[in-house]
PyMOL CGO cylinders between C-alpha atoms (Angstrom):
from pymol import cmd
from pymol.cgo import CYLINDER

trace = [
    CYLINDER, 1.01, -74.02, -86.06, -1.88, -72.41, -84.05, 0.3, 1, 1, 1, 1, 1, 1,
    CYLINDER, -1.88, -72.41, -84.05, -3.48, -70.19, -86.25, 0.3, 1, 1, 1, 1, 1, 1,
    CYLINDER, -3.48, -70.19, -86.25, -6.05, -69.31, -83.45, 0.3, 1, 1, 1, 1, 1, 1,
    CYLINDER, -6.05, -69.31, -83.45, -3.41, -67.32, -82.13, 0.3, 1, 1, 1, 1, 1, 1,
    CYLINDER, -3.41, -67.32, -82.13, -2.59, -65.25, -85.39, 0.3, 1, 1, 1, 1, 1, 1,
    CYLINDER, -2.59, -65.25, -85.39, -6.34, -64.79, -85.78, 0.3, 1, 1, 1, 1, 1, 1,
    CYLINDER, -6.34, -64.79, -85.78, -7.83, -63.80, -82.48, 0.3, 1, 1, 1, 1, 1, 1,
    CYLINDER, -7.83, -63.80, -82.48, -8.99, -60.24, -81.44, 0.3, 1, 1, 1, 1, 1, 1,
    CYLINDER, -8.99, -60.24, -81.44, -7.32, -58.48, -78.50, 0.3, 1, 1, 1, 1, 1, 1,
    CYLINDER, -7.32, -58.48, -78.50, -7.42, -55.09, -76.49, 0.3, 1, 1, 1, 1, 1, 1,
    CYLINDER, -7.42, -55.09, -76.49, -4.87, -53.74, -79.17, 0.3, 1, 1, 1, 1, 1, 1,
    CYLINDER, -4.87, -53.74, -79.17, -5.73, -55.95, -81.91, 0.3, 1, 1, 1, 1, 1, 1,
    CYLINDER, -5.73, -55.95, -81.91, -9.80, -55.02, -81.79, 0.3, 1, 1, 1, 1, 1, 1,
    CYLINDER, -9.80, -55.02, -81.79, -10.95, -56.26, -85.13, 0.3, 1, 1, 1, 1, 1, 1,
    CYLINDER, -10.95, -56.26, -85.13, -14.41, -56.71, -84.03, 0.3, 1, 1, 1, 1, 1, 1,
    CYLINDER, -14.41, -56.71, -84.03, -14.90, -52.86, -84.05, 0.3, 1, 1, 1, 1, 1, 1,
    CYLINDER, -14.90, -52.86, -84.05, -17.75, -51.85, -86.18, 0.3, 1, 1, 1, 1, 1, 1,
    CYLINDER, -17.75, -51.85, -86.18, -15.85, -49.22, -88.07, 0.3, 1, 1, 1, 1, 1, 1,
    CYLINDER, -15.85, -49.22, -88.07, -12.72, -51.88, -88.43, 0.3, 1, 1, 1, 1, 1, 1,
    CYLINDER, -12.72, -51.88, -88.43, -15.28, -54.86, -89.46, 0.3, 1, 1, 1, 1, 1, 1,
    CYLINDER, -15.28, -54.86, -89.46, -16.64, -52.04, -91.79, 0.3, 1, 1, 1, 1, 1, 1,
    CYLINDER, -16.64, -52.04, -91.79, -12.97, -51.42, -93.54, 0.3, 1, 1, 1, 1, 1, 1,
    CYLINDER, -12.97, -51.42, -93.54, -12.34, -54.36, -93.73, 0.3, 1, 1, 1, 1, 1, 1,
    CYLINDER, -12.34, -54.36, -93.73, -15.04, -55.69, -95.81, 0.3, 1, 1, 1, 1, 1, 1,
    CYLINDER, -15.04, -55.69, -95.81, -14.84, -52.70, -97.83, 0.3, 1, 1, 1, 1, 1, 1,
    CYLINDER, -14.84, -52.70, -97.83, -11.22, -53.30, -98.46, 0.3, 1, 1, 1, 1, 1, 1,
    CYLINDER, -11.22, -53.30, -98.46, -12.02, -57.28, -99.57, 0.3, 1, 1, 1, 1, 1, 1,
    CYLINDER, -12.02, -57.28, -99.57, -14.50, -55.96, -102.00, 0.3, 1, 1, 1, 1, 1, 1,
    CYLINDER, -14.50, -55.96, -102.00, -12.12, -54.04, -103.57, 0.3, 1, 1, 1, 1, 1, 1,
    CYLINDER, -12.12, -54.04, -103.57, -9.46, -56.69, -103.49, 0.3, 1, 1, 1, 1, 1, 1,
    CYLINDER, -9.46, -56.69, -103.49, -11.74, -59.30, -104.91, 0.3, 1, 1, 1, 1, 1, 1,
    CYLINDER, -11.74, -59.30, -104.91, -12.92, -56.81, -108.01, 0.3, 1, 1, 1, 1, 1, 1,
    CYLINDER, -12.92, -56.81, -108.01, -9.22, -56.49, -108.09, 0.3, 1, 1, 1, 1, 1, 1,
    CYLINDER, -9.22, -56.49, -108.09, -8.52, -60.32, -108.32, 0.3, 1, 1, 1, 1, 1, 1,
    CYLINDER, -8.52, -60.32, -108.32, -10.97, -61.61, -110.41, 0.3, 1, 1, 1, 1, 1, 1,
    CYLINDER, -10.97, -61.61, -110.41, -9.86, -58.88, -112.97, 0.3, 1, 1, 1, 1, 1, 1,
    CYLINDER, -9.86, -58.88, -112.97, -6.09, -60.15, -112.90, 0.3, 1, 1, 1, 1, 1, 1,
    CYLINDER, -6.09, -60.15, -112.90, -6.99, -64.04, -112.12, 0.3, 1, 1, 1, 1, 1, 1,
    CYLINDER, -6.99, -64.04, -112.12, -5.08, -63.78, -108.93, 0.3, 1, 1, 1, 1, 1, 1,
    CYLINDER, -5.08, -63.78, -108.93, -5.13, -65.36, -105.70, 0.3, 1, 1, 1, 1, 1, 1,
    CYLINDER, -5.13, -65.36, -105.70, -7.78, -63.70, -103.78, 0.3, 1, 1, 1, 1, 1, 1,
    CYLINDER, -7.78, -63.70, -103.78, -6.64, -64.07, -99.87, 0.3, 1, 1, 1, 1, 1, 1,
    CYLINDER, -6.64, -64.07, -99.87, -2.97, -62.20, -101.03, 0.3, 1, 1, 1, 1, 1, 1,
    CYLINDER, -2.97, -62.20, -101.03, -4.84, -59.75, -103.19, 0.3, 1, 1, 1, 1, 1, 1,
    CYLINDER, -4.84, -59.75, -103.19, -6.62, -58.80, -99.89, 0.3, 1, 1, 1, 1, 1, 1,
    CYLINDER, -6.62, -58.80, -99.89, -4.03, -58.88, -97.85, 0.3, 1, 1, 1, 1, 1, 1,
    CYLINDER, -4.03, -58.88, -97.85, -1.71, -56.41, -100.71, 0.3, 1, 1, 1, 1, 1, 1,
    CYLINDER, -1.71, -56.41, -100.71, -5.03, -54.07, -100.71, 0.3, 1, 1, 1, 1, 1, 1,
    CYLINDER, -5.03, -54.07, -100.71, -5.03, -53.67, -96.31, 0.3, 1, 1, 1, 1, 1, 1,
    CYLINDER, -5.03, -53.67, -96.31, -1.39, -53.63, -96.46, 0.3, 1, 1, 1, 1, 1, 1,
    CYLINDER, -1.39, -53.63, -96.46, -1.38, -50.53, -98.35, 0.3, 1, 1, 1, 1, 1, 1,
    CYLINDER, -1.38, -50.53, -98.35, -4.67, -48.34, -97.76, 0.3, 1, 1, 1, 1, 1, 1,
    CYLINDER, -4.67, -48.34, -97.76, -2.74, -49.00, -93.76, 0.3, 1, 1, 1, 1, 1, 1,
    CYLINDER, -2.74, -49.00, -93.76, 0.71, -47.88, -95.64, 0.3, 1, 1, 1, 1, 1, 1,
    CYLINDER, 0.71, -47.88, -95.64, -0.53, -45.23, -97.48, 0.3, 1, 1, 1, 1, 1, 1,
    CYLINDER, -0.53, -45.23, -97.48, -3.59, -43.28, -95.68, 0.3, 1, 1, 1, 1, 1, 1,
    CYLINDER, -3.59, -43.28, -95.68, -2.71, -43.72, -91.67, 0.3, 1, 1, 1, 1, 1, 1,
    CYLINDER, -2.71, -43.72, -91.67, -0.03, -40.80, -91.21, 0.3, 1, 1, 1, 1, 1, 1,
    CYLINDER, -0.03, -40.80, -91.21, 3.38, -41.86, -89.40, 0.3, 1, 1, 1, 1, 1, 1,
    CYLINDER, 3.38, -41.86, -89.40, 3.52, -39.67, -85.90, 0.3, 1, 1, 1, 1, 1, 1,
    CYLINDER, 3.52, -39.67, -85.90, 6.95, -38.52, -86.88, 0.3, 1, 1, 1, 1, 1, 1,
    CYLINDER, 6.95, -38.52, -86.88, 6.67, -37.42, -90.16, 0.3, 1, 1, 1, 1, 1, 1,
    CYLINDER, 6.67, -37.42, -90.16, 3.34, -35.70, -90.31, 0.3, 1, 1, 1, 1, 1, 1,
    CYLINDER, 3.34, -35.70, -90.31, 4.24, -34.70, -86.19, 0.3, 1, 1, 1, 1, 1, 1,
    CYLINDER, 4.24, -34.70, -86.19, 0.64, -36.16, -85.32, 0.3, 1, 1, 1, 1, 1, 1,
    CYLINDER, 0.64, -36.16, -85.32, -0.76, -36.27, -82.28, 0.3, 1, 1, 1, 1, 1, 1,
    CYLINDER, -0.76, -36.27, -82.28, -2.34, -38.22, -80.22, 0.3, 1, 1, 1, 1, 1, 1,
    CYLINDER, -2.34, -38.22, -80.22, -0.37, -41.16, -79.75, 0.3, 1, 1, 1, 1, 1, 1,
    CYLINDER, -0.37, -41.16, -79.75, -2.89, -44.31, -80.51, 0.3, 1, 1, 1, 1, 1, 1,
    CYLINDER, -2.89, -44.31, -80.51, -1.83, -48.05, -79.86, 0.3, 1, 1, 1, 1, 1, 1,
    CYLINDER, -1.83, -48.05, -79.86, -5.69, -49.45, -79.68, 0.3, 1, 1, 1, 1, 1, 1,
    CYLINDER, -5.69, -49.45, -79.68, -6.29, -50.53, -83.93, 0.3, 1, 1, 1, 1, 1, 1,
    CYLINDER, -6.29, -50.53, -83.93, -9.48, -48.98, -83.59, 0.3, 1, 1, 1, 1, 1, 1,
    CYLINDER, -9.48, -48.98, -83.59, -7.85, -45.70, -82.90, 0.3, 1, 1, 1, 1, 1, 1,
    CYLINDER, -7.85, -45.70, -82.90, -5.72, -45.55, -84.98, 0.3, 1, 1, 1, 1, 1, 1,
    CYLINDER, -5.72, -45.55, -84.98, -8.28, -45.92, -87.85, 0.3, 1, 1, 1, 1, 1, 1,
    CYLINDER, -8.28, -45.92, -87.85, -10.31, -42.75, -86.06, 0.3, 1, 1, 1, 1, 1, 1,
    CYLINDER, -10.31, -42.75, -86.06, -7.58, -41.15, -85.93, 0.3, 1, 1, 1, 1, 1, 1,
    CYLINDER, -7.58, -41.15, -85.93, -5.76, -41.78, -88.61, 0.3, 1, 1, 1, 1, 1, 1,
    CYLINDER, -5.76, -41.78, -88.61, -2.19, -41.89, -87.19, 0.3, 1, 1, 1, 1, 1, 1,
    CYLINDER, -2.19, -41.89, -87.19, -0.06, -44.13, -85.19, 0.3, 1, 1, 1, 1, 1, 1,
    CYLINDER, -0.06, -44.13, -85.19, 3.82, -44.73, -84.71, 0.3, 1, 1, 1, 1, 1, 1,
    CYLINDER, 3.82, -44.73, -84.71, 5.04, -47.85, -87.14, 0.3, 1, 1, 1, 1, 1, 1,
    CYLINDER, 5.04, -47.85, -87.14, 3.60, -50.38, -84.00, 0.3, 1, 1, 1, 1, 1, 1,
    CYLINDER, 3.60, -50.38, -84.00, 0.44, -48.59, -83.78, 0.3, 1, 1, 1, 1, 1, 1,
    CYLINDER, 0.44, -48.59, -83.78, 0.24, -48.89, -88.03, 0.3, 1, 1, 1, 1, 1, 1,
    CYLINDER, 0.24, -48.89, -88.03, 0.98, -52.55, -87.51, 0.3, 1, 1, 1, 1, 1, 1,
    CYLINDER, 0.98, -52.55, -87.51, -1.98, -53.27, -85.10, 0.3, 1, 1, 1, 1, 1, 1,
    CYLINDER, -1.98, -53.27, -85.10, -4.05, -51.89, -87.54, 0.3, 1, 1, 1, 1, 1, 1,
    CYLINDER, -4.05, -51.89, -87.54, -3.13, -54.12, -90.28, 0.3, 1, 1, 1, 1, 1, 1,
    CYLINDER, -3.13, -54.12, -90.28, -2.84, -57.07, -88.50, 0.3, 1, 1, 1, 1, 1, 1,
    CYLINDER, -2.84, -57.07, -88.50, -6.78, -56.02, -87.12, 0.3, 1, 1, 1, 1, 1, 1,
    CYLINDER, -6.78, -56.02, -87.12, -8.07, -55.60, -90.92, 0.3, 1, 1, 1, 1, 1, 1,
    CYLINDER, -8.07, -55.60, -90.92, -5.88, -58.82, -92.02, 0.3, 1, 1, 1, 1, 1, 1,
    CYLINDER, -5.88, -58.82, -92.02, -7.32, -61.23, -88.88, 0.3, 1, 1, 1, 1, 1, 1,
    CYLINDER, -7.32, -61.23, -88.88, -10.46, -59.49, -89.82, 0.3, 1, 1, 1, 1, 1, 1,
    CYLINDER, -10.46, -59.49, -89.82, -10.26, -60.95, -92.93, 0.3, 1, 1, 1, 1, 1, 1,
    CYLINDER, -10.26, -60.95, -92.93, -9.39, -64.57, -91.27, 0.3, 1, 1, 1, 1, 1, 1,
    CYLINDER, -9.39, -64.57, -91.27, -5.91, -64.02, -92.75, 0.3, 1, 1, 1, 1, 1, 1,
    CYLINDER, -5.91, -64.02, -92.75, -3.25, -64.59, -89.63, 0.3, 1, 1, 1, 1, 1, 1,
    CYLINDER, -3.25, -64.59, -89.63, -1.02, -61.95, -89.23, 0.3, 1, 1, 1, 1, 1, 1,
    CYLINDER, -1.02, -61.95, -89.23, 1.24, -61.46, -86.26, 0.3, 1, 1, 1, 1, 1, 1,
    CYLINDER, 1.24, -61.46, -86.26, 4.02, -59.17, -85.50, 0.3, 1, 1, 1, 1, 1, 1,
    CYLINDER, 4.02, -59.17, -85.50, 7.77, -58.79, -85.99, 0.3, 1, 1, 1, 1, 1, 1,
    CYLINDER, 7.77, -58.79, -85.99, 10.48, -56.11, -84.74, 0.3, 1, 1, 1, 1, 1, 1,
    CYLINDER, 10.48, -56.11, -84.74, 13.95, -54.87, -85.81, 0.3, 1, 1, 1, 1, 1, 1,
    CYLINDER, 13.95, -54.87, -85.81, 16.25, -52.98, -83.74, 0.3, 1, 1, 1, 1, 1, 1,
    CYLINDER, 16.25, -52.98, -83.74, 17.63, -49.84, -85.25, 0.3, 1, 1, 1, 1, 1, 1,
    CYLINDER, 17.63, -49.84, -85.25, 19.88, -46.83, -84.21, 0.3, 1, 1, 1, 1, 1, 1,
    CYLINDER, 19.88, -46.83, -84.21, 17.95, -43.89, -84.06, 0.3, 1, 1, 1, 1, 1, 1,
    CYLINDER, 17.95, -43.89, -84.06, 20.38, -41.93, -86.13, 0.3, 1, 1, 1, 1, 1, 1,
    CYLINDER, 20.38, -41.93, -86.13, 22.48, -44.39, -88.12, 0.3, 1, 1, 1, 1, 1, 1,
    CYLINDER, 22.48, -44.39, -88.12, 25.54, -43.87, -85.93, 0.3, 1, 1, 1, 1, 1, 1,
    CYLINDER, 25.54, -43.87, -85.93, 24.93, -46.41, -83.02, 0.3, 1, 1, 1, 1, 1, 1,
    CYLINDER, 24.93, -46.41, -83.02, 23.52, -45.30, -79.86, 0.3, 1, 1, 1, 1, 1, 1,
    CYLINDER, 23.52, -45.30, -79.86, 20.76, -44.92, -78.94, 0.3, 1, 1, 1, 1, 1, 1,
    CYLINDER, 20.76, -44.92, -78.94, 18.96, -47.35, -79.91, 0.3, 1, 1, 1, 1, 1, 1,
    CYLINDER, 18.96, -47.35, -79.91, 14.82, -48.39, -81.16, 0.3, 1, 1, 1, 1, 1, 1,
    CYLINDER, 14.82, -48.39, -81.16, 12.80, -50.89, -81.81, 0.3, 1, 1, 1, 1, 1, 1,
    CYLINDER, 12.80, -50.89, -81.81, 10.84, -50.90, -85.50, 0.3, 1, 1, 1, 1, 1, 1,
    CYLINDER, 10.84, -50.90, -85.50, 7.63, -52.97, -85.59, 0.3, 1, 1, 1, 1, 1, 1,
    CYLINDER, 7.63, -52.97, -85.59, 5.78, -54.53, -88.45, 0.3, 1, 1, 1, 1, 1, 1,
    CYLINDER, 5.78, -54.53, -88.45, 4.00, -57.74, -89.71, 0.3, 1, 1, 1, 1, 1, 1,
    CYLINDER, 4.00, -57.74, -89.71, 4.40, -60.77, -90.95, 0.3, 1, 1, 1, 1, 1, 1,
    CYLINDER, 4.40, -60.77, -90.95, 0.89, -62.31, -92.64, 0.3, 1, 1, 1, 1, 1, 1,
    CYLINDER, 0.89, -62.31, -92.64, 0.67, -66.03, -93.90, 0.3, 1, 1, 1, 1, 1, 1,
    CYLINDER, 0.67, -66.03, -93.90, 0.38, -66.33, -97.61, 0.3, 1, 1, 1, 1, 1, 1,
    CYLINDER, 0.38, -66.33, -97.61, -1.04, -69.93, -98.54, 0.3, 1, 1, 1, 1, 1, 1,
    CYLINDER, -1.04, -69.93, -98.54, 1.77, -69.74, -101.85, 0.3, 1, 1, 1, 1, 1, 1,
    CYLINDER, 1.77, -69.74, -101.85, 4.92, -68.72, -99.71, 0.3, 1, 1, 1, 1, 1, 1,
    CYLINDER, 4.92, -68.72, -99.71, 4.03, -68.93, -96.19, 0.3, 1, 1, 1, 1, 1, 1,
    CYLINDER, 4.03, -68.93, -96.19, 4.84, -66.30, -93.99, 0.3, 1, 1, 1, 1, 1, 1,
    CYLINDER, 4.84, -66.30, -93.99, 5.57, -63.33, -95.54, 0.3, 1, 1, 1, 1, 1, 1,
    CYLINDER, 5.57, -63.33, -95.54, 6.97, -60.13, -93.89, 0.3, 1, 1, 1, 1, 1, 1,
    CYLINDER, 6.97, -60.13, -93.89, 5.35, -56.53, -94.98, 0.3, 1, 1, 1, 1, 1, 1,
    CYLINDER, 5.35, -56.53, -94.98, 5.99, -53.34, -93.36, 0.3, 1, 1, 1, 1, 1, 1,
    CYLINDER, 5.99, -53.34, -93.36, 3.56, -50.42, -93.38, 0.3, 1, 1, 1, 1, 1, 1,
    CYLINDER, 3.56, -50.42, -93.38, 5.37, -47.57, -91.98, 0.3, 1, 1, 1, 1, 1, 1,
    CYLINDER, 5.37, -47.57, -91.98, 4.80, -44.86, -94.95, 0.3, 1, 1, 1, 1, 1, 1,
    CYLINDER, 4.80, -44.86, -94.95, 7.13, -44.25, -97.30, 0.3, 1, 1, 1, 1, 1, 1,
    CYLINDER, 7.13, -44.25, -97.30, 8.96, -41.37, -97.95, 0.3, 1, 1, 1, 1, 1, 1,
    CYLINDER, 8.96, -41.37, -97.95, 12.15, -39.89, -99.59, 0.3, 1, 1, 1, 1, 1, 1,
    CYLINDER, 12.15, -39.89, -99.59, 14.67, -42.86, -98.80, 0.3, 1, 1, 1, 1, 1, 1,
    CYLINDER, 14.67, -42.86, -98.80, 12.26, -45.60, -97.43, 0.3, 1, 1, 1, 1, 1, 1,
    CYLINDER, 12.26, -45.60, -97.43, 10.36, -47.61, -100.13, 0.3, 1, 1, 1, 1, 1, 1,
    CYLINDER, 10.36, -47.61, -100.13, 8.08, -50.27, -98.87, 0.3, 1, 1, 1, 1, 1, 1,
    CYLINDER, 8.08, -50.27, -98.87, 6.32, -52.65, -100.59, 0.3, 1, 1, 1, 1, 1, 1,
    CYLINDER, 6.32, -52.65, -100.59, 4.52, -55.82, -101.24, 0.3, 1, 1, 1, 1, 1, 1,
    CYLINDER, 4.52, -55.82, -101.24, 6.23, -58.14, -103.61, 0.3, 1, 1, 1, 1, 1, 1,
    CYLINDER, 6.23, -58.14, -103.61, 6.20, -61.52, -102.47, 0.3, 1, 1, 1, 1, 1, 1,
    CYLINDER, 6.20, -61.52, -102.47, 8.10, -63.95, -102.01, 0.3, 1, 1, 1, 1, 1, 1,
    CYLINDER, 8.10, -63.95, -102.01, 10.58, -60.72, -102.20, 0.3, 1, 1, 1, 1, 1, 1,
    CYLINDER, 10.58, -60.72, -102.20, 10.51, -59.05, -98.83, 0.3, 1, 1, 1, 1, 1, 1,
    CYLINDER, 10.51, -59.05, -98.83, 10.55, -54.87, -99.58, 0.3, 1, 1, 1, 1, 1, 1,
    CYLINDER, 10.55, -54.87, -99.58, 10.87, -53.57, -95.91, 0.3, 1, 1, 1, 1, 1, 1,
    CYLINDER, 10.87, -53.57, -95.91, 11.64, -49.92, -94.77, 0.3, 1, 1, 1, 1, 1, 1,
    CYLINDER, 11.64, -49.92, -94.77, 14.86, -50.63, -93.10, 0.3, 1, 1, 1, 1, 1, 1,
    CYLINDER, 14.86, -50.63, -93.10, 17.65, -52.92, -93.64, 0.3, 1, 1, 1, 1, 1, 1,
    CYLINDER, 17.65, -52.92, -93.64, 19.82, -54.12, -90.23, 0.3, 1, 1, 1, 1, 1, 1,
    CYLINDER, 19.82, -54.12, -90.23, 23.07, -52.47, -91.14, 0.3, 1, 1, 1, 1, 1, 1,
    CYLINDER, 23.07, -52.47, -91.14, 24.85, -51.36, -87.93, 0.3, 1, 1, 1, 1, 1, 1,
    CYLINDER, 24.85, -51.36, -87.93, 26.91, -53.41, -84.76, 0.3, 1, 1, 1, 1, 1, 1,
    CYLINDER, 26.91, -53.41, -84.76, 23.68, -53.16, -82.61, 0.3, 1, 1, 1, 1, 1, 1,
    CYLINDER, 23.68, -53.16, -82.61, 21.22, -53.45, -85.02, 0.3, 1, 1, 1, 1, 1, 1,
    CYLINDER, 21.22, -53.45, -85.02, 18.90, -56.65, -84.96, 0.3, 1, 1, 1, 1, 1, 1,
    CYLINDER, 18.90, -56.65, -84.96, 16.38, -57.94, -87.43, 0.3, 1, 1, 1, 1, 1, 1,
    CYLINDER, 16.38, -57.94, -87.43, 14.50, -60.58, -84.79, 0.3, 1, 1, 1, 1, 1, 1,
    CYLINDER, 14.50, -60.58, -84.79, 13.19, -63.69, -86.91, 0.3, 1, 1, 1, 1, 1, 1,
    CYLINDER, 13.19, -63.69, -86.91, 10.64, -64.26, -84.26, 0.3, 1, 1, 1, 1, 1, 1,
    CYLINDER, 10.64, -64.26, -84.26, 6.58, -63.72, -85.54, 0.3, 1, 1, 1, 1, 1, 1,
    CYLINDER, 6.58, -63.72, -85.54, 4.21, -62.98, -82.41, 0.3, 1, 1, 1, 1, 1, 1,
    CYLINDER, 4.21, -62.98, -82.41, 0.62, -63.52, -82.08, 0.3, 1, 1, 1, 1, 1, 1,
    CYLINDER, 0.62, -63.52, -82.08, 0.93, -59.92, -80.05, 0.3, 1, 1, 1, 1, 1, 1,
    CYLINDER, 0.93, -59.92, -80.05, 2.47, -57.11, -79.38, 0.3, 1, 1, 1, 1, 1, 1,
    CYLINDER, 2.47, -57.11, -79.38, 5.47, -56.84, -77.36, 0.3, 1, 1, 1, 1, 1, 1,
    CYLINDER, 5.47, -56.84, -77.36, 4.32, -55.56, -73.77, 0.3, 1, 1, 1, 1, 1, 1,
    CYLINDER, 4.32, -55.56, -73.77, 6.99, -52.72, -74.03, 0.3, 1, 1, 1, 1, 1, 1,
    CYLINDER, 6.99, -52.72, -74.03, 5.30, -51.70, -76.56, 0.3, 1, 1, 1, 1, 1, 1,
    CYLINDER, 5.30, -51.70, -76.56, 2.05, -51.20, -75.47, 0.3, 1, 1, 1, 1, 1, 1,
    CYLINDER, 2.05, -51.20, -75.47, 3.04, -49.87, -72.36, 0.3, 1, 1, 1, 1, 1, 1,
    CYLINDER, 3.04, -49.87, -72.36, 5.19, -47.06, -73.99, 0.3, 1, 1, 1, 1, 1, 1,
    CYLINDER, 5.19, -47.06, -73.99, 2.64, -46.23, -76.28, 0.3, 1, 1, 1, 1, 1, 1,
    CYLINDER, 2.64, -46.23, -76.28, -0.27, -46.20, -73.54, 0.3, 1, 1, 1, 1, 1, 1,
    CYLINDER, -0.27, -46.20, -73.54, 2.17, -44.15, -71.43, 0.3, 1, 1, 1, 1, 1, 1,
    CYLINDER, 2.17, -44.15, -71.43, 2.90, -41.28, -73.81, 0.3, 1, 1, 1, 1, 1, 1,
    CYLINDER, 2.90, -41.28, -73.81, 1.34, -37.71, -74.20, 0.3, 1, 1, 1, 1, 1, 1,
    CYLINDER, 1.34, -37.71, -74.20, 2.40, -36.92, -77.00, 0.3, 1, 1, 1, 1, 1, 1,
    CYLINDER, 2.40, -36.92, -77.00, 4.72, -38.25, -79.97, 0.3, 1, 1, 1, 1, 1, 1,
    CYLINDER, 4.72, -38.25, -79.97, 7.72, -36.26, -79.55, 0.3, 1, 1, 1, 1, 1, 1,
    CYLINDER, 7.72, -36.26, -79.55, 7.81, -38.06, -75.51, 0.3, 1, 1, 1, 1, 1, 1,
    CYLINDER, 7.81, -38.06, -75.51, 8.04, -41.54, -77.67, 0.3, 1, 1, 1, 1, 1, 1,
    CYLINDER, 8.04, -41.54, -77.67, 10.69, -39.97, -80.47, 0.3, 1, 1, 1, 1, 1, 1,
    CYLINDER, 10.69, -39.97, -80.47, 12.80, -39.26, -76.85, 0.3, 1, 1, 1, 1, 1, 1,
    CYLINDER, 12.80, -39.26, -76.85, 12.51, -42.11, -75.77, 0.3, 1, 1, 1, 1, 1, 1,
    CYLINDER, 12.51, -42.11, -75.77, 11.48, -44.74, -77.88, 0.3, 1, 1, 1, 1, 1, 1,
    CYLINDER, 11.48, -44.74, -77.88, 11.10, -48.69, -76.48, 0.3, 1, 1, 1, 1, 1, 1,
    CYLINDER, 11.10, -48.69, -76.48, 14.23, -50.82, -77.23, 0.3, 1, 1, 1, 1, 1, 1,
    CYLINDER, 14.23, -50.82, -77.23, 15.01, -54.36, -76.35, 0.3, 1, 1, 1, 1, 1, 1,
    CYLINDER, 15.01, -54.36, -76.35, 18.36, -55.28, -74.98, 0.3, 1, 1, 1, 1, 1, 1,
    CYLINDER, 18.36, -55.28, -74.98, 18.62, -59.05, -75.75, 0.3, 1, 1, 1, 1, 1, 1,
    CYLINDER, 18.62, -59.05, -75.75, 20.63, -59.48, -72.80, 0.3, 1, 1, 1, 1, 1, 1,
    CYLINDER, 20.63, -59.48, -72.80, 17.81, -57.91, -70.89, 0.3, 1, 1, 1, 1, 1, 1,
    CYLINDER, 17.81, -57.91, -70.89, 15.51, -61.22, -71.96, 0.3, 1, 1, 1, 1, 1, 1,
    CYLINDER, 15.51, -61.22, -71.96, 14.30, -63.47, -69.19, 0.3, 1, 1, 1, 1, 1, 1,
    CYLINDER, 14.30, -63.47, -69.19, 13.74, -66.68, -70.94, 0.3, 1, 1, 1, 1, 1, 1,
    CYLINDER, 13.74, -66.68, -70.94, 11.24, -68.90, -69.70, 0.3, 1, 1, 1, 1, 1, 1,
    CYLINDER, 11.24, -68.90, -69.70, 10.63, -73.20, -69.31, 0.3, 1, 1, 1, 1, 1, 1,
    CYLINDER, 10.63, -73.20, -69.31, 7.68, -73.18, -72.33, 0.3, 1, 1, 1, 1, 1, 1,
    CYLINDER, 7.68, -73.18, -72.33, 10.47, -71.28, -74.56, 0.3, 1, 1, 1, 1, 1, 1,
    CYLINDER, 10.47, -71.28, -74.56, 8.77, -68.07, -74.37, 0.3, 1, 1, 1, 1, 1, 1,
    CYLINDER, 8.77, -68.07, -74.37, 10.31, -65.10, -72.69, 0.3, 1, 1, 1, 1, 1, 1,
    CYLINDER, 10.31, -65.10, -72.69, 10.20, -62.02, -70.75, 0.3, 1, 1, 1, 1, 1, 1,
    CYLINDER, 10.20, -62.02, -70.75, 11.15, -58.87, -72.17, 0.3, 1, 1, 1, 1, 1, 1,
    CYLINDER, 11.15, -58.87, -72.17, 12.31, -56.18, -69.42, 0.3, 1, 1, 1, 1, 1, 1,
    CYLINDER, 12.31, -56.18, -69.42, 11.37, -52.72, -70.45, 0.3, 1, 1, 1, 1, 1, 1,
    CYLINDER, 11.37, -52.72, -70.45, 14.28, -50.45, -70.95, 0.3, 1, 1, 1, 1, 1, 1,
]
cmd.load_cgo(trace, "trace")
């Protein structure tokens, strides 16, 4: 495995922002108080305390109707709010900051639990030295969508129910470049809510080193 990958800092992923670097020491001394009090294992301590200040105090676009629409980690911190990718490049900034490697995983949903159209959903995975990867997803709960950190138990927001639906096993070191570029291309959050980014698999290019393209939608 090439942790490098899962630990390096990025455009998006910019955990070598003073403010991030900041949090996230603040956030390990908490989680270290919080460890040595309950003789736990400190590096998934840590990574339960990022996962949910990121869960519980960055405001989901949608629900709160927040504007502007952030994608850079360091943003969304100043900010404050972010769409569920933007709340995952957050996390995964305070986690690598941490030296914990985190990368990123996506489901495909239906927008309104009948089918088309469709969206992708984007959260982590982190590596847990006990269990190994682990996937956590900090959206923001609300009335219906509960999620937590319980490993080895996964506790995500959505479940894949629907003909359509997809719940990709793949971890990446980075964002998917659909993504970004949706994010980076929107005024304001209703303009992503209208059209969110979705990935047809039989729209993916794959490539000789087993990677792939994704086409955007």
């Amino acid at each position: 495995m090439n942790w490098e990958a899962y630990l390096q800092a990025s455009e998006v992923v910019d955990w070598q922002h003073p403010t991030l670097l900041q949090l996230a020491q603040q956030l390990r001394a908490q989680a270290m108080r919080q460890a040595s009090q309950e003789r736990r294992v400190t590096q998934t301590v840590i990574a339960q305390t990022c996962f949910e200040w990121v869960r519980d105090q960055i405001c989901h676009s949608v629900d709160h109707q927040m504007n502007p629409v952030t994608w850079r980690a360091s943003d969304v911190l100043k900010y404050k709010t972010g769409f569920c990718f933007a709340k995952s490049h957050l996390l995964a900034a305070l986690l690598r900051a941490n030296q914990i490697p985190t990368g990123f995983c996506y489901q495909r949903l239906s927008l309104d639990d009948q089918g088309e159209p469709y969206s992708l959903h984007g959260f982590n995975a982190v590596y847990l030295p006990e269990v190994g990867w682990y996937r956590i997803d900090a959206r923001g709960n609300r009335i219906g969508i509960g999620a937590q950190f319980t490993p080895p138990i996964e506790q995500l927001a959505y479940a894949v129910q629907l003909p359509g639906e997809i719940d990709f096993p793949q971890i990446w070191s980075e964002p998917l470049p659909i993504v970004i570029e949706k994010l980076q291309t929107s005024q304001a959050w209703q303009a992503v809510l209208r059209h969110p980014p979705d990935w047809d698999p039989e729209a993916t290019v794959a490539l000789s080193d087993g990677s792939s393209v994704i086409r955007a939608q």
